[in-house]
C-alpha positions in Angstrom: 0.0 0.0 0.0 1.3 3.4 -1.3 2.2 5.5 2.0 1.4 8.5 0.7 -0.8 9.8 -2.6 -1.2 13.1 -4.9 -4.5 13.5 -6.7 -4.7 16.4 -9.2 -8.1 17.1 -9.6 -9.2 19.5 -12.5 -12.7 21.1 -11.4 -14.4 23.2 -14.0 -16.8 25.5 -12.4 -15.6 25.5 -8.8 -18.5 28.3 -8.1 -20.6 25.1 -8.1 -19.3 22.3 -6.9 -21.8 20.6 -6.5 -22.5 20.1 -9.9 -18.8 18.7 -10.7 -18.6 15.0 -10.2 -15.2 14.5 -10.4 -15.1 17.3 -6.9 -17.7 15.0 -5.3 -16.1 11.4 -6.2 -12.5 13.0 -4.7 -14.4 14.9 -1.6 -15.7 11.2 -0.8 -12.9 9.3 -1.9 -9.5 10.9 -0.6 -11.0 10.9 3.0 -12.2 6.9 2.8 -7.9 6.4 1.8 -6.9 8.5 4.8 -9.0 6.0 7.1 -6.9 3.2 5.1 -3.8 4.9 6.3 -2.2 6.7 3.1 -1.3 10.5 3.3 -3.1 12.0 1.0 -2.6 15.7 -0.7 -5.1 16.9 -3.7 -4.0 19.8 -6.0 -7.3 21.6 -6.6 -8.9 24.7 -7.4 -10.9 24.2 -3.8 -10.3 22.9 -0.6 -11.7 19.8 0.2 -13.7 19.8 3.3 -12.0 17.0 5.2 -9.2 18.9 6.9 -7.1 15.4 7.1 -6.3 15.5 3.5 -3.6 17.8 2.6 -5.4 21.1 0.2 -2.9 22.7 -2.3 -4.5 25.6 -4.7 -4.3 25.0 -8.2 -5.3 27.4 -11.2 -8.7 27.0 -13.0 -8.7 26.4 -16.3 -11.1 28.8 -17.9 -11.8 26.2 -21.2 -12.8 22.5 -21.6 -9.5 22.3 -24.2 -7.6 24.3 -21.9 -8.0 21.7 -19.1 -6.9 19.4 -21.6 -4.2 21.0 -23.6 -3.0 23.4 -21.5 -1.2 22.0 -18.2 1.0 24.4 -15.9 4.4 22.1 -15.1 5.9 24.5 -13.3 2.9 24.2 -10.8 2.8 20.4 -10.7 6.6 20.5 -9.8 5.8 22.6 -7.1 2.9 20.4 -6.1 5.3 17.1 -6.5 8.3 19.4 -4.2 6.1 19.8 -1.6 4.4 16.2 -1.1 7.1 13.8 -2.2 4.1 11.3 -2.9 4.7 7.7 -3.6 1.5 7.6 -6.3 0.4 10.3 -8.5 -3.4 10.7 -9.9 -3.5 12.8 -13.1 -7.4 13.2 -12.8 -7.4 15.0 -16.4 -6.2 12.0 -18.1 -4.5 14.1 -21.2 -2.1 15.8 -18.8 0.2 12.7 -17.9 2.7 12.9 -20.0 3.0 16.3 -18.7 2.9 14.7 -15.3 5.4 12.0 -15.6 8.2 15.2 -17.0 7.6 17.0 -14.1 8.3 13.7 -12.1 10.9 13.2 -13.6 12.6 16.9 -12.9 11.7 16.2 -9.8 13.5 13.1 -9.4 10.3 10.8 -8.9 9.6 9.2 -12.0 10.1 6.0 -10.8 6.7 6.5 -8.5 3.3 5.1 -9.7 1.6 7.4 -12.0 -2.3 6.8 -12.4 -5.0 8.3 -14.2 -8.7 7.8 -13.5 -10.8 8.2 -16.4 -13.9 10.1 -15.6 -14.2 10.8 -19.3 -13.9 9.2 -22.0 -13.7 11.6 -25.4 -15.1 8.9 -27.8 -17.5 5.8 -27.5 -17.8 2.9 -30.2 -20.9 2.3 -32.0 -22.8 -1.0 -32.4 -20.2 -1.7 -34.9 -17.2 -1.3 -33.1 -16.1 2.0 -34.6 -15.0 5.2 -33.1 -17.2 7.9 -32.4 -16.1 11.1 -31.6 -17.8 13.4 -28.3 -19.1 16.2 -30.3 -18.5 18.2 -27.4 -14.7 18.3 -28.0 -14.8 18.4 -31.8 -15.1 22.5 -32.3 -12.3 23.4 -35.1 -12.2 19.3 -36.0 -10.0 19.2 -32.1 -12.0 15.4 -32.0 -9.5 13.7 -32.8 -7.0 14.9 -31.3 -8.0 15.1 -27.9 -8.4 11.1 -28.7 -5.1 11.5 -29.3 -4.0 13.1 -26.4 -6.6 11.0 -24.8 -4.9 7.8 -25.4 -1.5 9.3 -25.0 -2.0 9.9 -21.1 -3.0 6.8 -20.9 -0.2 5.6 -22.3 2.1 7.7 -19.9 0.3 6.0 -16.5 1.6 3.1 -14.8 -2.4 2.0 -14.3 -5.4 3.9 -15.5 -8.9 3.1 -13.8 -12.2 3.3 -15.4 -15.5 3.4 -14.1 -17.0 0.6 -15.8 -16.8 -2.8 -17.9 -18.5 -0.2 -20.9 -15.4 2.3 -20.8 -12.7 -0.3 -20.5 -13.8 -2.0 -23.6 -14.6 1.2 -25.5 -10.8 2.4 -24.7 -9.3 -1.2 -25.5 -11.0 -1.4 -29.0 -10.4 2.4 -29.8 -6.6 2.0 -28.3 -5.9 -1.2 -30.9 -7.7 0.7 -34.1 -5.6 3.9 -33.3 -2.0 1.9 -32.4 -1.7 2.6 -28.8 -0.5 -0.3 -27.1 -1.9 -0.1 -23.6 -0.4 -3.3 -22.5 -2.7 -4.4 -18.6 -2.8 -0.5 -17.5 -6.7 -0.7 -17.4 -8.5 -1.4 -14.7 -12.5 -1.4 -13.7 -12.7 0.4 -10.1 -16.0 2.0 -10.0 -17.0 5.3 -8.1 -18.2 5.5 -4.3 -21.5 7.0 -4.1 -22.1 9.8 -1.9 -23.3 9.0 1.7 -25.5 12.1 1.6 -27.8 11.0 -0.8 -28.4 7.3 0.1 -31.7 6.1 2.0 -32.0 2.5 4.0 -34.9 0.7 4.7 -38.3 0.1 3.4 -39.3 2.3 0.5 -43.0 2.9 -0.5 -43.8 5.5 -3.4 -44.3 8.9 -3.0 -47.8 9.9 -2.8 -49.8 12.0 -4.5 -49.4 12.9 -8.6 -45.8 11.3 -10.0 -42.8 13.8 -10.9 -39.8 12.2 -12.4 -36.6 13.9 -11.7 -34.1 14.8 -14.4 -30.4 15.4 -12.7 -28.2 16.0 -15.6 -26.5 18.2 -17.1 -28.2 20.0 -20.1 -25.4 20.1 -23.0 -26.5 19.0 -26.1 -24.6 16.1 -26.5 -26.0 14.7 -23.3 -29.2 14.4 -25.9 -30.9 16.7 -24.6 -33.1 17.1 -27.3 -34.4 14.0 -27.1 -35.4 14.2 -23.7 -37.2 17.8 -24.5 -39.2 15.6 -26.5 -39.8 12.8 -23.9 -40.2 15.3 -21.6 -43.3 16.7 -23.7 -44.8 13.2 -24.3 -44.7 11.9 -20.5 -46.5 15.0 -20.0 -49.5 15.3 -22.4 -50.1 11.9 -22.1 -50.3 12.3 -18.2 -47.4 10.1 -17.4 -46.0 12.5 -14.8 -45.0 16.2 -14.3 -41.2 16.7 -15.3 -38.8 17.9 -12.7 -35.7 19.3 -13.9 -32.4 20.1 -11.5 -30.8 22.7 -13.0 -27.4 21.7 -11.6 -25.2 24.4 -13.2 -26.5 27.7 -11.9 -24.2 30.6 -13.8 -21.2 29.1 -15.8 -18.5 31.0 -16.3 -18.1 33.1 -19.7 -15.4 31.0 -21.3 -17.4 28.0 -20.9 -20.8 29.7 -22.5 -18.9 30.8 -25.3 -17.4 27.6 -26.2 -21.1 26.0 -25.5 -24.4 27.9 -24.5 -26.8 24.7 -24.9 -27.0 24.5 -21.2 -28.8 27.9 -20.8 -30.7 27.5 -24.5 -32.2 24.2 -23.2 -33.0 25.5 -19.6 -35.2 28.6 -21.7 -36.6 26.1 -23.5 -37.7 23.2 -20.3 -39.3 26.2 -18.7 -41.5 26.5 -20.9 -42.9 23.1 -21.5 -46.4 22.4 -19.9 -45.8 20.5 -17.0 -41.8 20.7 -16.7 -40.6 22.8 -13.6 -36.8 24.0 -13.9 -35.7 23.9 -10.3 -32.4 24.9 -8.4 -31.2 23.0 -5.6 -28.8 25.9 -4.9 -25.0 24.1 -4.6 -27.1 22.4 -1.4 -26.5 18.5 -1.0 -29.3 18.0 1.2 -32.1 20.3 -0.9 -30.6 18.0 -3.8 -31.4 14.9 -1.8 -35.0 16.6 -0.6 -35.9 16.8 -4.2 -34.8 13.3 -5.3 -36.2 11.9 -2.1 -39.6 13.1 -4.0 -39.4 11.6 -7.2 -41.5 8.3 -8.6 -38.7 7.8 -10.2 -36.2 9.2 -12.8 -35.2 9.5 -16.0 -31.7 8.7 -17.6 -30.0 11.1 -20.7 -29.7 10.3 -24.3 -26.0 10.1 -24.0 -24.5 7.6 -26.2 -21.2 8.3 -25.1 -22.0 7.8 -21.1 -19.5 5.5 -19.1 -20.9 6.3 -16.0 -23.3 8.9 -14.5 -23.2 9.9 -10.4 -26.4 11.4 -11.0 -28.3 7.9 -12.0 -25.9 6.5 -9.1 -27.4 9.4 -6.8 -31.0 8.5 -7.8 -30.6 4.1 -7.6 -28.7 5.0 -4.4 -31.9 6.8 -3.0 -34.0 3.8 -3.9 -35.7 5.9 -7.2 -36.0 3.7 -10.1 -34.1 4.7 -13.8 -35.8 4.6 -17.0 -33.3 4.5 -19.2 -32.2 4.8 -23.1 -30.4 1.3 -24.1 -26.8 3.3 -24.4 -23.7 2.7 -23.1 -23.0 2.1 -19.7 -26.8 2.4 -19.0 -27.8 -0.8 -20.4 -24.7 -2.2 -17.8 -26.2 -0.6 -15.2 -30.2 -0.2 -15.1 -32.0 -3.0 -14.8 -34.0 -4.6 -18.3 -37.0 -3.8 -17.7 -36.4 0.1 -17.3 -34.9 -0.2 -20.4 -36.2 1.1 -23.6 -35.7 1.9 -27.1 -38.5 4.0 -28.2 -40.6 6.9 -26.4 -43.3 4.9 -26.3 -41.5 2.0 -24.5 -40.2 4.7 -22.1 -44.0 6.0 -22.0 -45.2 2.5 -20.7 -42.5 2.2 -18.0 -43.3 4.9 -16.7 -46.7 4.1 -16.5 -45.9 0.8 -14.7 -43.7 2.7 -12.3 -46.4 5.2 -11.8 -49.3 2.9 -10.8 -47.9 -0.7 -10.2 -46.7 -0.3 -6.7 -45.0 -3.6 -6.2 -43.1 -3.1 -9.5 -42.3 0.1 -8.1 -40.6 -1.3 -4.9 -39.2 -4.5 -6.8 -36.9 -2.1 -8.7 -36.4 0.5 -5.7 -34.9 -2.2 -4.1 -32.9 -3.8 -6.8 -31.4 0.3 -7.3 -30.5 0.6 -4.1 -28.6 -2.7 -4.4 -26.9 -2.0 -6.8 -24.7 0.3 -5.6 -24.6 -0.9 -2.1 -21.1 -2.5 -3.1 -20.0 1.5 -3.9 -18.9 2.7 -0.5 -16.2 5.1 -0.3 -14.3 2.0 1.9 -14.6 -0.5 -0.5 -13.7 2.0 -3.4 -10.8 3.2 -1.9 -9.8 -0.4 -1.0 -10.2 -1.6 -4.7 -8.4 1.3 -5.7 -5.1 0.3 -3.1 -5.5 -3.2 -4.3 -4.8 -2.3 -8.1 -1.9 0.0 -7.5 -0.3 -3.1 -6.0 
């Protein structure tokens, strides 16, 4: 077991952190490896809460390329000269080889370099070939953040992903492109947060269903699709639409590069039965609201590898409905499963007025991420830097 650990977490809108996942994964995370005995330092933006892990301010990048393209060496020597750390976590997977030169100016580049993959800038289709995230293809960049992508993880000593889905998405793009990743790879999935978890015996809310909508609004989440689900579930009476607007104001070099967030937010407000709600940046209004949803409804994402907020909802004992894509057909149960509004229409029907199918698949949510403690995460992730 490493004695001591530096995790360099990029967060992109640190005047919301609750809305980052990657903030709320390490804020869980770090402390759960300080009970296992490491000594653990993060370079962040913020300072994480638990005063037992060691808080060194880092810049924010102002861009989604910039995070990726743009790493400050001179600051991660710094960082690296003041913990000495045994294992370094490049959180921004693209920044490693940048990592492993400072480590080696610094005289560590024998330690364990990591990455953990809370991204992944392409997904393969039902064919096996790439796809490229739209979101990172302004100025054709696409493929070259793949690029860069896959040379970070070609830098680390060991790379964890989130899920079965990611790992063989990066293998097959990896042996298409080239890049020889050798055993690096390895499936260690995100704690949930304790905050938002309930025990016990779950009955439905009463009174008329709301399903909750906990994602992020960019377009190539699919958000237009779910607009139009969105309208469907409500004029056919399915259930009123509750969306979390989880953002609050972005910064302006993040709206320039992409405003769908706020054009989408104009447009759910004014959908008939679809409420745009805050929670504020507060963790237990967030949980309040969930806490009141029949059940909830997953993004159009065919890219997705792993989503904290369908974790937040299953781990709350509200049932998914979700699109057959990606990691979502790994993790939601069959029968929330669809592939057509209508299908999606039905289920929530079911969910809506069948109260023993209702608690059937509250319960089997909730199980499924009971193995996601921050312990047993932070353990897995000791065990595979052995």
């Amino acid at each position: 077991m490493p004695g001591s650990l530096l995790y360099l977490l990029n967060v992109s809108n640190p005047d919301r952190l609750s809305s980052d996942s990657g903030w709320i994964f390490a804020s869980v995370l770090l402390p759960a490896l300080v009970d296992a005995g490491v000594e653990v330092s993060i370079g962040c933006p913020a300072e994480l809460p638990d005063a037992r892990v060691r808080s060194l301010r880092t810049g924010v990048p102002s861009t989604k390329y910039r995070a990726r393209f743009a790493l400050d060496i001179d600051e991660v020597v710094r960082l690296l000269r003041q913990t000495r750390p045994e294992v370094v976590f490049a959180n921004q997977v693209e920044t490693a080889p940048g990592v492993r030169a400072a480590m080696l100016e610094t005289g560590c580049a024998d330690h364990v370099l990591a990455g953990y993959c809370h991204y992944v800038p392409f997904h393969l289709d039902a064919a096996g070939e790439i796809v490229l995230d739209p979101s990172l293809g302004d100025a054709d960049l696409g493929m070259s953040v793949a690029l860069y992508f896959l040379s970070g993880l070609r830098a680390c000593d060991r790379v964890l992903v989130h899920s079965r889905t990611s790992f063989e998405w990066i293998l097959g793009a990896a042996a298409q492109l080239g890049v020889d990743l050798g055993d690096r790879l390895r499936v260690v999935m995100p704690a949930r947060d304790p905050r938002v978890v309930r025990d016990g015996v779950l009955t439905p809310p009463a009174g008329e269903p709301v399903a909750v909508y906990n994602h992020r609004l960019y377009a190539h989440y699919g958000t237009g699709r779910f607009v139009d689900l969105a309208r469907r579930l409500t004029i056919e009476n399915a259930a009123r639409i509750r969306v979390l607007d989880l953002f609050g104001a972005r910064r302006r070099g993040r709206t320039t590069l992409d405003s769908s967030p706020e054009r989408y937010r104009r447009e759910l407000s004014g959908v008939d039965g679809v409420e745009v709600v805050s929670d504020g940046g507060d963790r237990d209004r967030y949980r309040s609201m969930l806490a009141d949803a029949r059940f909830a409804l997953a993004p159009f994402r065919p890219g997705v590898i792993w989503s904290m907020s369908v974790i937040d909802c299953q781990a709350m004992g509200v049932p998914v409905i979700a699109p057959r894509l990606g990691w979502l057909a790994e993790a939601v149960d069959p029968e929330l499963l669809f592939d057509d509004v209508g299908e999606a229409v039905d289920i929530a029907r079911r969910l809506s007025n069948d109260t023993e199918f209702w608690i059937r698949h509250s319960t089997a949510a909730r199980e499924f991420t009971d193995v996601l403690t921050p312990k047993a995460t932070a353990s897995r992730m000791l065990e595979v830097l052995v």
